[in-house]
FITIZA-476033 format. One line per 4 residues: their letters; for each residue x, y, z of C-alpha. Coordinates in nm, 2 decimals. Layout:
BEGIN
A> X Y Z ~ ...
***
This chain:
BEGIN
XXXX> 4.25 2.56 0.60 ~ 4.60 2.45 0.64 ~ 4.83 2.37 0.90 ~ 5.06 2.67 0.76
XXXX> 4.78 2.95 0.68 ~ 4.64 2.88 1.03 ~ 5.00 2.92 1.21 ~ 5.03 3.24 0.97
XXXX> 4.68 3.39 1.08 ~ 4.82 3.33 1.46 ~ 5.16 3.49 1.42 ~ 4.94 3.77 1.24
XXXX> 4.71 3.86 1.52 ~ 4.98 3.79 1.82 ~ 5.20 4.06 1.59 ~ 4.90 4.29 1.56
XXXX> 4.85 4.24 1.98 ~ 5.23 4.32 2.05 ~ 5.21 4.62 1.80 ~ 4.87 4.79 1.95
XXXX> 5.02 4.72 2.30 ~ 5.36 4.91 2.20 ~ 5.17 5.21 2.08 ~ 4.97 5.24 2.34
XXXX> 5.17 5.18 2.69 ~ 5.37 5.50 2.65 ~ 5.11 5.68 2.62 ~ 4.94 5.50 2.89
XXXX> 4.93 5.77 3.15 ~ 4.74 6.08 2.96 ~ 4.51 5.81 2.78 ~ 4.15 5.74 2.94
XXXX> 4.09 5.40 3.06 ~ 3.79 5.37 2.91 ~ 3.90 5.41 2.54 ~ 4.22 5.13 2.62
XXXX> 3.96 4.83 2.59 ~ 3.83 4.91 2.27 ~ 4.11 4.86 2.06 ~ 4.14 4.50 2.23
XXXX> 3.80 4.42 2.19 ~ 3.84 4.53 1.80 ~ 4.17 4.27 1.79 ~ 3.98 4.02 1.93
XXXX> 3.67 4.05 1.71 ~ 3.92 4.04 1.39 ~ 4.12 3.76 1.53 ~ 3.78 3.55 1.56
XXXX> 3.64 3.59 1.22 ~ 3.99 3.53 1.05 ~ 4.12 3.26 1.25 ~ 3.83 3.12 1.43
XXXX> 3.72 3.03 1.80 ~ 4.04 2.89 1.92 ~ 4.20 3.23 1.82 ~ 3.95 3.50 1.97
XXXX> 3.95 3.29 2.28 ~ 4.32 3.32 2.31 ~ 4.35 3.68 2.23 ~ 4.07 3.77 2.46
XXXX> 4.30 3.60 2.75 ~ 4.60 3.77 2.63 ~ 4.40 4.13 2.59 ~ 4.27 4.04 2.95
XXXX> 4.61 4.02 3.08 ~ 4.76 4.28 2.86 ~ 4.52 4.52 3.01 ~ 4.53 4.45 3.32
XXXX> 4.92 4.45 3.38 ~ 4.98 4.78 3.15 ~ 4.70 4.98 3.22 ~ 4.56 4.90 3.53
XXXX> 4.70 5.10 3.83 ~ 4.95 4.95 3.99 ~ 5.08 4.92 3.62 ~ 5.32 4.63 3.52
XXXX> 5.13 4.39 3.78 ~ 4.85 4.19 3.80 ~ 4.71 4.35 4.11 ~ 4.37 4.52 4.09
XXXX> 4.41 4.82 4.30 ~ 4.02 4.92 4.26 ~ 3.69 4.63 4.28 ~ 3.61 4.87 4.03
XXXX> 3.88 4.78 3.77 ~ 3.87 4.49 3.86 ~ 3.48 4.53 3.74 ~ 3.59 4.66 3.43
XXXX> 3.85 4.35 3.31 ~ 3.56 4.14 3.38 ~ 3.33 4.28 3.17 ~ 3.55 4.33 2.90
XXXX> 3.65 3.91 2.93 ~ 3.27 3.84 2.92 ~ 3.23 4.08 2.62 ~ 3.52 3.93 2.44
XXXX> 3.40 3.56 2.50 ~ 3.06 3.66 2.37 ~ 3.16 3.84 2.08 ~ 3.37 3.56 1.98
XXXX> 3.08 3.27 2.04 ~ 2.86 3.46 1.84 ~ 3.08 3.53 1.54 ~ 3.22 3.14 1.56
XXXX> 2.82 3.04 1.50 ~ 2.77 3.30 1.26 ~ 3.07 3.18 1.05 ~ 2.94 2.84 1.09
XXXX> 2.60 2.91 1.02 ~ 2.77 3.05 0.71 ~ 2.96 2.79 0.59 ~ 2.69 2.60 0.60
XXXX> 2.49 2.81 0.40 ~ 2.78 2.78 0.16 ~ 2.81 2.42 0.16 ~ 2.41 2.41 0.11
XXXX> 2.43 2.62 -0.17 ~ 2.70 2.46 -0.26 ~ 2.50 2.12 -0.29 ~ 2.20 2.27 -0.43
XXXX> 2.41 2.37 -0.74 ~ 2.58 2.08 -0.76 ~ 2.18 1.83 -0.80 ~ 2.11 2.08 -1.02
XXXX> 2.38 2.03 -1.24 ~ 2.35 1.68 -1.15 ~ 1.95 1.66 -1.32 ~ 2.07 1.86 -1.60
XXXX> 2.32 1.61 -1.68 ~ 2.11 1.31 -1.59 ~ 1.87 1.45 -1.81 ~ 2.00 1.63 -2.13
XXXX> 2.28 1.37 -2.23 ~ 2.20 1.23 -2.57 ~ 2.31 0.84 -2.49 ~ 2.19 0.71 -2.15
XXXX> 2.50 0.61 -2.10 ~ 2.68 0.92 -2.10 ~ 2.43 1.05 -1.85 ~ 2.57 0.76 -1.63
XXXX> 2.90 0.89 -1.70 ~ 2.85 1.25 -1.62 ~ 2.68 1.17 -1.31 ~ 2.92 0.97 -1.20
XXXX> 3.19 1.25 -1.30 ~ 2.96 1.53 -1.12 ~ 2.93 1.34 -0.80 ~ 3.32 1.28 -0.82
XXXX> 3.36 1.69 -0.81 ~ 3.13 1.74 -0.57 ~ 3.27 1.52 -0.33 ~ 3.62 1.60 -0.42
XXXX> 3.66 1.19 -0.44 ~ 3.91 1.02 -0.67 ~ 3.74 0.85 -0.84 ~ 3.35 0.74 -0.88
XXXX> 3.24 0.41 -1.02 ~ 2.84 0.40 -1.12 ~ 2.77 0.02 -1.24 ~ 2.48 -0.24 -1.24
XXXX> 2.41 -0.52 -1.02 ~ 2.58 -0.58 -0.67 ~ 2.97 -0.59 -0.73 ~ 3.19 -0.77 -0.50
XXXX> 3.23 -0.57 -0.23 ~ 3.51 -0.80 -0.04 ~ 3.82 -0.57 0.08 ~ 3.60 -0.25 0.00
XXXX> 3.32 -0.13 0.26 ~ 3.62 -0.18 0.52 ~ 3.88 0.04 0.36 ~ 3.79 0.41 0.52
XXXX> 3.89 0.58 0.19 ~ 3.63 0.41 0.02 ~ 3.25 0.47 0.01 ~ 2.98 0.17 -0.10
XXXX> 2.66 0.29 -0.22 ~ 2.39 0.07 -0.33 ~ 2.16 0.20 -0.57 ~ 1.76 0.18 -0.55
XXXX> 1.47 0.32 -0.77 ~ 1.08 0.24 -0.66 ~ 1.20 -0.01 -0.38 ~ 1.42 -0.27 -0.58
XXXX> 1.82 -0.24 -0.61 ~ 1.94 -0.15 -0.99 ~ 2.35 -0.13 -0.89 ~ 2.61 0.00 -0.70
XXXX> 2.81 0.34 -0.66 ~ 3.15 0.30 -0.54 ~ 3.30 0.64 -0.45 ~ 3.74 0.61 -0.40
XXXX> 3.89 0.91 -0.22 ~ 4.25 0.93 -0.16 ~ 4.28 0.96 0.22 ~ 3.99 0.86 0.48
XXXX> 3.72 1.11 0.43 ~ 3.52 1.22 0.72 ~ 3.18 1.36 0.64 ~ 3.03 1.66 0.84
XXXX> 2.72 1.67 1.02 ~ 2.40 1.72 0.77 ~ 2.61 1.58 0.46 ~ 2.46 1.21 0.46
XXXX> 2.12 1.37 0.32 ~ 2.33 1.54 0.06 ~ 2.48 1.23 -0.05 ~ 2.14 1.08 -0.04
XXXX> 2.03 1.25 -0.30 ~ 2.34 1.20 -0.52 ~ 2.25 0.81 -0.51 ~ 1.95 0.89 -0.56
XXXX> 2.06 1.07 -0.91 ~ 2.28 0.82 -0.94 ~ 2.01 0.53 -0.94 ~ 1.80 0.73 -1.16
XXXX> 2.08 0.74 -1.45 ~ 2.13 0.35 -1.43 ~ 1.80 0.31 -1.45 ~ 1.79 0.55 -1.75
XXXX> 2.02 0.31 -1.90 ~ 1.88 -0.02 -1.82 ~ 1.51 0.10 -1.97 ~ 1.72 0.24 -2.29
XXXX> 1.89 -0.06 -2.29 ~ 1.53 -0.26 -2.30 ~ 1.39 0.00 -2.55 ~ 1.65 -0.09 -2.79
XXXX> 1.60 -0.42 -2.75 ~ 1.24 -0.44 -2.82 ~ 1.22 -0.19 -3.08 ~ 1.48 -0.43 -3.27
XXXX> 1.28 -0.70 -3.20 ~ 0.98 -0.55 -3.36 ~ 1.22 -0.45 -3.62 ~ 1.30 -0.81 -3.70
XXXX> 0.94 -0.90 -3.64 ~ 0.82 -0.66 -3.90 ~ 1.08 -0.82 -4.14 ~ 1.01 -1.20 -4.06
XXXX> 0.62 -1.08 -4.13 ~ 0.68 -0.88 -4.47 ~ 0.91 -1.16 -4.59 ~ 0.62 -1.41 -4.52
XXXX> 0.36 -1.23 -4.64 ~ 0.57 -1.17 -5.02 ~ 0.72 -1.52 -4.98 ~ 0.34 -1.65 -4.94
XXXX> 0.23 -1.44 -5.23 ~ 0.44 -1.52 -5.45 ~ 0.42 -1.91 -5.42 ~ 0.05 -1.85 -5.50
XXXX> 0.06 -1.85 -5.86 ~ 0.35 -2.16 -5.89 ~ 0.11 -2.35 -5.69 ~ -0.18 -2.24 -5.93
XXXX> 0.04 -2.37 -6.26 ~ 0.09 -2.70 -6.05 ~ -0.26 -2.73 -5.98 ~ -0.38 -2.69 -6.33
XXXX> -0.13 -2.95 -6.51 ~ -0.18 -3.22 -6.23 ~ -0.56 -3.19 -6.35 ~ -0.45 -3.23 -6.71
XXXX> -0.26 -3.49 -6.60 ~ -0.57 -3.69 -6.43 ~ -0.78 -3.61 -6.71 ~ -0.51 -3.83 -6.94
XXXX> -0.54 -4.12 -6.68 ~ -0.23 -4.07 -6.50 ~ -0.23 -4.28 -6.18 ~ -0.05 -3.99 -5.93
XXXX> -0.22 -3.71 -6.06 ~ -0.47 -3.69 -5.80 ~ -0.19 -3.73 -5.51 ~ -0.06 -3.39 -5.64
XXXX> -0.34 -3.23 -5.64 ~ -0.42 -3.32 -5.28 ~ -0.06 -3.16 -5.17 ~ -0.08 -2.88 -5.41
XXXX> -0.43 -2.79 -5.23 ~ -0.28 -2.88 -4.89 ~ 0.02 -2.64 -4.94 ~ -0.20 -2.36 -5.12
XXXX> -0.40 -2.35 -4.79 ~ -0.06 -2.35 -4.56 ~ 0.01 -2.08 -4.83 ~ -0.35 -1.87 -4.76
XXXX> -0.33 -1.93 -4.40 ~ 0.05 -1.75 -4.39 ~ -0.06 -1.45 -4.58 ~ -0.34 -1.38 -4.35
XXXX> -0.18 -1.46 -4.03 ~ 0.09 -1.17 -4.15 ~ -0.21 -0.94 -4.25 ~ -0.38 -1.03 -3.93
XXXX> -0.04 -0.93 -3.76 ~ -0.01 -0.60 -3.97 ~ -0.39 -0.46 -3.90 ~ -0.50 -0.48 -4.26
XXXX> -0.74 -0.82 -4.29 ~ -1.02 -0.66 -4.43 ~ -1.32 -0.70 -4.18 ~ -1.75 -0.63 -4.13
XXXX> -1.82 -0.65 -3.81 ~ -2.19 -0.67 -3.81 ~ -2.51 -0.81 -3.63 ~ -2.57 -1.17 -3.63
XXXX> -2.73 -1.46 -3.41 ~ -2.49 -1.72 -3.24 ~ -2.71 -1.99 -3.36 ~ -2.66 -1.88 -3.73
XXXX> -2.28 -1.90 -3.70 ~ -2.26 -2.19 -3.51 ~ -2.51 -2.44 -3.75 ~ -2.31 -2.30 -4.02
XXXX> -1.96 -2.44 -3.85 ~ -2.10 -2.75 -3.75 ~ -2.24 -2.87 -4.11 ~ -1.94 -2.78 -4.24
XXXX> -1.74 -2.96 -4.01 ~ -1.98 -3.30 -3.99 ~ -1.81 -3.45 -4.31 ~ -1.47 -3.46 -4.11
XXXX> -1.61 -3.61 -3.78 ~ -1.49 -4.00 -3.91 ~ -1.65 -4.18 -3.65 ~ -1.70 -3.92 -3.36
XXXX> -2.00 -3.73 -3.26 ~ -2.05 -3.36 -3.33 ~ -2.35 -3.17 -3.20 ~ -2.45 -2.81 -3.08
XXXX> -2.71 -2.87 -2.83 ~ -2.97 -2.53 -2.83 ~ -3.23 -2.47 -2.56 ~ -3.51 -2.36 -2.70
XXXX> -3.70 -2.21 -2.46 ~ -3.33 -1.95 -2.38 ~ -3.38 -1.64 -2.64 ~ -3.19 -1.64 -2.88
XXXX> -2.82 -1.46 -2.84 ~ -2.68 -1.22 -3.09 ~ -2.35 -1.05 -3.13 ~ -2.12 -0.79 -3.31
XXXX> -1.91 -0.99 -3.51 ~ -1.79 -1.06 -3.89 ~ -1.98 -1.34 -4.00 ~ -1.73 -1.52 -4.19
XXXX> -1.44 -1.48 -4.01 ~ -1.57 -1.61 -3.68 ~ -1.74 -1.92 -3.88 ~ -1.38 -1.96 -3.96
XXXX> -1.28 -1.92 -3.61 ~ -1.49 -2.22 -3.52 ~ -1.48 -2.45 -3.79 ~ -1.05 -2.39 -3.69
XXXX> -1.17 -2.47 -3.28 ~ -1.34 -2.78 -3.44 ~ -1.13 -2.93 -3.66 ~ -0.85 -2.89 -3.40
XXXX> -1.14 -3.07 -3.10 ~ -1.23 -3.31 -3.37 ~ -0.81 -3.41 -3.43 ~ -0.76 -3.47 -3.07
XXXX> -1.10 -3.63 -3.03 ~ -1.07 -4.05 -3.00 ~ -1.35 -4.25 -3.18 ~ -1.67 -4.23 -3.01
XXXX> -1.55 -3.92 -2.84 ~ -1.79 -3.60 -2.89 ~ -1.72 -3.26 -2.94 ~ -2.01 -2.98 -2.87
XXXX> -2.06 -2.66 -2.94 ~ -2.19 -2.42 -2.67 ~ -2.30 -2.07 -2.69 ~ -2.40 -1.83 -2.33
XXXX> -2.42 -1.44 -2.29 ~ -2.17 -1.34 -2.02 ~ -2.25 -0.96 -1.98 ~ -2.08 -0.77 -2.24
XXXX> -1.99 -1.05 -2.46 ~ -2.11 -1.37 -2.67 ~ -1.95 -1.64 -2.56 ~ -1.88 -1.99 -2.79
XXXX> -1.77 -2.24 -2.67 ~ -1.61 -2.59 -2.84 ~ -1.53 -2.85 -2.56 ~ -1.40 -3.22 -2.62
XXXX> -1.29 -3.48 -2.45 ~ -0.95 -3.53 -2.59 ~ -0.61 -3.58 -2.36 ~ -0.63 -3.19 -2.27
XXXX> -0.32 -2.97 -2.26 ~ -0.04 -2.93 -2.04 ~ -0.05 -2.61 -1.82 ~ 0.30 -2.50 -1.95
XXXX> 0.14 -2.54 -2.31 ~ -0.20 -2.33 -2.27 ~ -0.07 -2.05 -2.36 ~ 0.17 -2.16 -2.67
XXXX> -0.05 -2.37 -2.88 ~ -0.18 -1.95 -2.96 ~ 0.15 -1.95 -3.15 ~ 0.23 -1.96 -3.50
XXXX> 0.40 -2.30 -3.59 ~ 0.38 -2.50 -3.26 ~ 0.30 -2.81 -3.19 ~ 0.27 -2.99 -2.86
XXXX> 0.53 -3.25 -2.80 ~ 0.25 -3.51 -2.73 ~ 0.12 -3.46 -3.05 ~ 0.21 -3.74 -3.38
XXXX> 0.47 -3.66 -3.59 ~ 0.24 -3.52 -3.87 ~ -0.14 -3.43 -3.80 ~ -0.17 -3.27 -4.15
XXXX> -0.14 -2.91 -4.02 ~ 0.13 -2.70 -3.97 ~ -0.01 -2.54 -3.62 ~ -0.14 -2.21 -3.77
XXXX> -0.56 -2.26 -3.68 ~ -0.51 -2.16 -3.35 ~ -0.29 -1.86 -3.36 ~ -0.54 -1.74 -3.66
XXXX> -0.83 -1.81 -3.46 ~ -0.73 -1.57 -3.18 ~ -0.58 -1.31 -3.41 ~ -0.91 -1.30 -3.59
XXXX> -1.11 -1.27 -3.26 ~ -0.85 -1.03 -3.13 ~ -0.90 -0.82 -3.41 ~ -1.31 -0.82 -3.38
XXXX> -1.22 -0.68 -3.01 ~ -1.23 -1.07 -2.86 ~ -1.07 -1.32 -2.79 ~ -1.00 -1.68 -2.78
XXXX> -0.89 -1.85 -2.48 ~ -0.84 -2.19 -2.36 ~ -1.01 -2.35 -2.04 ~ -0.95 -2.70 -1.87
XXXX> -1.28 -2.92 -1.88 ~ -1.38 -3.09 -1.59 ~ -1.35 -3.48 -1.63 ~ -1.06 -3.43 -1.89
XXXX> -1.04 -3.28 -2.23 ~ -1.05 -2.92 -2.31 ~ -1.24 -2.61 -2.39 ~ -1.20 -2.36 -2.63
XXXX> -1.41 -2.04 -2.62 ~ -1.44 -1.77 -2.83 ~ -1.51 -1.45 -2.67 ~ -1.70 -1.19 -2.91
XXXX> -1.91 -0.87 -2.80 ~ -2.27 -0.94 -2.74 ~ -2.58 -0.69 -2.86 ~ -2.83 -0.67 -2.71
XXXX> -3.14 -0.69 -3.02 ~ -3.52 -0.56 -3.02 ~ -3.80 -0.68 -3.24 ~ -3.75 -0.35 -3.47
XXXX> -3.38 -0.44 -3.57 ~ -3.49 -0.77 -3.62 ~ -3.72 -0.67 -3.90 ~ -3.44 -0.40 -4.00
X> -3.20 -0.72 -4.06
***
């Protein structure tokens, strides 16, 4: 309400006073007493829901004193002839103070019913913004817009991280909100209103919950943000995988033609023939293990998971493997008396997975070194284990030799790999619902172990095998 409505609403009801008190002082002396209060009492009433508290209160006065110098005998003075009257102007003072208290808190009570409703509608249009703008970004925007409205602010600023706040939480016409979700701070609302805005008792939890909404559509927009962002990385890693797999396919048959005249060519005598061959079958197995590390990476590596003994699997890796040992020892110690330990696994692809663990042991092995083969039953799974006692592997680096292409900066400048037996190892147990991990040994070197699920076998499947 302003200055000029309220002085309006004041010369209004004065007026009306003056008016009722001119009609009815000439007629003052064939009119009842009784009935003179009532149209007073009605002023006052009127007076206190239109203009307030600070109104009624001054017209009950003025009706008090209007009364009592017009119509109370002697008339036109303030003395109370009878205890009486006097009785009488009390009780209609009292009355008038009354009526007006209660009708102030009504309208209060009121206007804050209002102001709740008010609020109500305004955090319901502020989740149906939040939540049915396309972008996550325009839900910052109209959130940011709503709360402006609803606090009838300037201007409302909705942005990520902590801005800097110097010359700002001091100014009175400017309100700093930071911004939380689950506990940890996502930005900061910055509210601008154009003079110093005081806020009313019960209207902190109101702007609560618009930071709250607030948060929630910055956070909306950080995780949309992030969801972009991965699915174009998985975009580009789709690509990179496709690309490899044709570009690996299609260097097959070259490679093939290459194969076959540097034969011809040793067949004639030719002294480099047999150094071509070498490459051409070191590059057409770089080539093979490509193509199946993007199959491996797409889900379609054909595999038969199937029940087989640990002791099978692991003989099988270890002959194949004993031609490369070069001066180092290679065994796969068995107790005897332990029963025998049995899995669900594809056979050749985990005989791949450790003749891959071996070769790699066997590489960073020195001579005289010894690499073993270990196999245990740890609850639900088979467990194979390939330990050496080579220079072990940085912490920072246990978890990237797993990937595609990378070599340890410790290792030489060309071990005649190109860092794919690893990260094909664990894709292949990974895709046989394993795993492949790496463990520190104790007094140096390392362990790799190849985690596979166990079965548990009876004498009747035996003879079913």
């Amino acid at each position: 309400m302003t200055p000029r409505s309220t002085l309006l609403r004041w010369l209004l009801w004065v007026g009306m006073l003056v008016a009722v008190t001119a009609a009815l002082v000439p007629a003052r002396d064939v009119t009842e007493q009784m009935y003179v209060p009532l149209p007073y009492l009605l002023l006052v009433l009127g007076g206190s829901v239109s203009g307030g508290r600070r109104l009624g209160y001054t017209l009950a006065a003025a009706s008090f004193f209007v009364i009592n110098y017009y119509f109370q005998a002697p008339y036109d003075s303030i003395w109370v002839g009878k205890l009486l009257d006097f009785v009488t102007l009390a009780a209609f003072l009292l009355t008038a103070v009354v009526a007006t208290q209660l009708l102030d808190r009504a309208r209060v009570d009121r206007d804050k019913a209002v102001r709740r409703a008010d609020e109500v509608d305004a955090l319901s249009r502020l989740g149906s913004e939040s939540l049915s703008a396309a972008r996550a970004g325009d839900a910052v925007l109209g959130v940011a817009e709503m709360i402006r409205a609803s606090l009838g602010a300037a201007s409302c600023d909705i942005v990520p991280g902590a801005p800097d706040a110097h010359g700002l939480r001091g100014d009175p016409r400017v309100m700093v909100q930071p911004l939380e979700v689950h506990g940890h701070a996502v930005g900061t609302m910055v509210v601008r209103f154009v003079s110093p805005r005081p806020f009313r008792e019960g209207e902190r939890t109101f702007i609560d919950a618009l930071t709250h909404y607030a948060a929630l559509a910055l956070e909306r927009e950080r995780l949309a943000a992030e969801v972009e962002r991965a699915e174009s990385l998985r975009q580009g890693e789709r690509m990179r995988e496709f690309v490899l797999a044709s570009v690996s396919h299609d260097l097959r048959t070259p490679l093939a033609s290459i194969k076959a005249l540097a034969q011809e060519e040793q067949r004639t005598g030719t002294s480099r023939a047999a150094d071509i061959e070498q490459h051409v079958d070191r590059l057409a197995r770089l080539v093979a293990e490509l193509l199946d590390l993007s199959r491996l990476r797409a889900r379609s590596f054909p595999l038969a998971p199937e029940l087989n003994a640990a002791e099978d699997v692991i003989g099988a890796a270890v002959r194949q493997c004993t031609s490369l040992a070069e001066g180092k020892h290679l065994a796969a110690p068995l107790d005897s008396e332990a029963p025998p330990l049995y899995g669900t696994f594809d056979y050749v692809q985990t005989l791949r997975i450790l003749v891959n663990l071996i070769e790699n042991a066997l590489r960073y092995t020195p001579l005289d070194g010894s690499v073993e083969v270990q196999a245990r039953r740890e609850g639900s799974e088979l467990v194979i284990a390939v330990l050496d006692r080579g220079p072990g592997i940085a912490e920072s680096e246990r978890e990237r030799v797993f990937d595609a292409f990378y070599r340890p900066g410790s290792a030489a400048p060309d071990q005649g790999r190109a860092g794919l037996g690893l990260a094909i190892a664990r894709s292949l147990a990974e895709a046989q619902g394993g795993s492949v991990r790496f463990v520190p040994r104790e007094g140096g070197g390392s362990v790799f172990e190849v985690r596979l699920p166990a079965a548990d076998v009876d004498a009747a499947q035996l003879e079913e095998s």
